[in-house]
C-alpha positions, 0 to 999 in steps of 0.5 A: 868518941861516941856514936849517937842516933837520932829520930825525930818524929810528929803526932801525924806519925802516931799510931790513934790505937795503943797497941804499942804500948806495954801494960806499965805504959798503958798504966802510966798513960791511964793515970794521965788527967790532962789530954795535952800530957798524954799526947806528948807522953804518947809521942816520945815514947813512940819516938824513942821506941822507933828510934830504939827498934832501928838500933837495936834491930828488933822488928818493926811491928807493934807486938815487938815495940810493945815489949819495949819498956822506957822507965823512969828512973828515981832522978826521972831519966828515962831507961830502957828494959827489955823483957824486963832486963836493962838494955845496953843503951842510953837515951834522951827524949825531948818534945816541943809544939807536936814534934819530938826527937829521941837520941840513943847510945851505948850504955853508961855515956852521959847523953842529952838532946833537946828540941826548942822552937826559936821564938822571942824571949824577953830581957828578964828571961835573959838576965834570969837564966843566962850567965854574963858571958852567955848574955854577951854572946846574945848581945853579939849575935844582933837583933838579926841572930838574937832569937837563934842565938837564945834558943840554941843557949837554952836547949844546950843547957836543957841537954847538958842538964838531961845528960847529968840527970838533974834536969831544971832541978840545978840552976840554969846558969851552973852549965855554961855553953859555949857555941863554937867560933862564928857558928851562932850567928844567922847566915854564917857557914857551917863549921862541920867537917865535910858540910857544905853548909847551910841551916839544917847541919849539925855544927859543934858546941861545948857545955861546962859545968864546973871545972872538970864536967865538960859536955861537947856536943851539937846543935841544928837548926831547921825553920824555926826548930832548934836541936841539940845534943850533947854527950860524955865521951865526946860524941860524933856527929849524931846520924839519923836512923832510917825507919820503915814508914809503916809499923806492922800489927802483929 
């Protein structure tokens, strides 16, 4: 079994000056035309530095999240160095509506997180990305647990292909989820061990891709905003890490 943790984050969290940012972050950012790309840029990479400080137990200030590098990979998964070498962690970023969460494991898991807002999605949507027994389930689920039901199937799919490292590149109805028995409807209890219930905990799910790639997994859902998160080894329920609220300069 996997350890995963998470951080989420908001723009009210970010820092306005760049001192945070190493040079190929600032160069990358610089090369940025459209102000809405280098905000949400500018709120992952603040996300997943934070979260990777905690974890790696490196100081909370800015010179030290500066030397922290998120890099691109040729398939555009994000990878970690410090002081130019590999770190040994794997990470997933995702961003939606001014939020953004970032999960962070060991090196060489296959890991994948996404963050989706739960809202009205159309019938074409449905029959384009879904599969028939992922449509089933969203036909089960109501007009009440219609929208949930939606949201937590796309960003299941969205971390599972985050976790292969294709992203929307392969077709979306090549991963299959599979929410657990009586966990996607609105209202119903938790299926998490040791939970008492409730919308805002972590309840399992399982991804397929093909017969022998299977993702297992979690999903959450507080307010409006759905999370997931999925890995290869099977992950534990994802713990949250604490930060400081303030991040010192140097």
């Amino acid at each position: 079994m996997l350890d995963v943790y998470w951080l989420e984050q908001s723009l009210a969290d970010v820092p306005q000056q760049n001192d945070w940012l190493s040079t190929s972050d600032l160069a990358r950012l610089d090369g940025m035309r459209f102000e809405k790309r280098r905000t949400d840029w500018r709120l992952g990479r603040w996300t997943a530095k934070r979260v990777l400080a905690a974890r790696l137990h490196l100081p909370a200030h800015f010179q030290s999240l500066a030397e922290i590098e998120i890099r691109p990979a040729s398939s555009g998964a994000p990878e970690v160095f410090l002081a130019g070498e590999p770190a040994e962690v794997t990470i997933s970023i995702s961003h939606r509506d001014g939020m953004a969460i970032c999960a962070v494991a060991e090196a060489g898991a296959s890991l994948g997180c996404d963050l989706e807002i739960v809202e009205p999605r159309s019938d074409a949507f449905v029959a384009d990305y879904f599969t028939a027994e992922e449509q089933r389930l969203v036909s089960q689920a109501g007009a009440a647990g219609r929208f949930q039901m939606l949201a937590l199937l796309w960003s299941a799919k969205e971390s599972a292909l985050k976790a292969m490292r294709v992203g929307l590149r392969l077709d979306t109805r090549d991963v299959v989820v599979n929410p657990c028995a009586g966990a996607a409807r609105e209202g119903e209890p938790a299926h998490e061990q040791g939970s008492s219930g409730g919308s805002n905990c972590w309840r399992p799910l399982q991804v397929c891709s093909g017969a022998d790639q299977v993702f297992k997994g979690w999903w959450r859902r507080e307010h409006n905003v759905m999370r997931t998160m999925v890995a290869i080894p099977a992950p534990f329920q994802p713990v949250t890490l604490s930060v400081e609220d303030h991040v010192s300069q140097p």
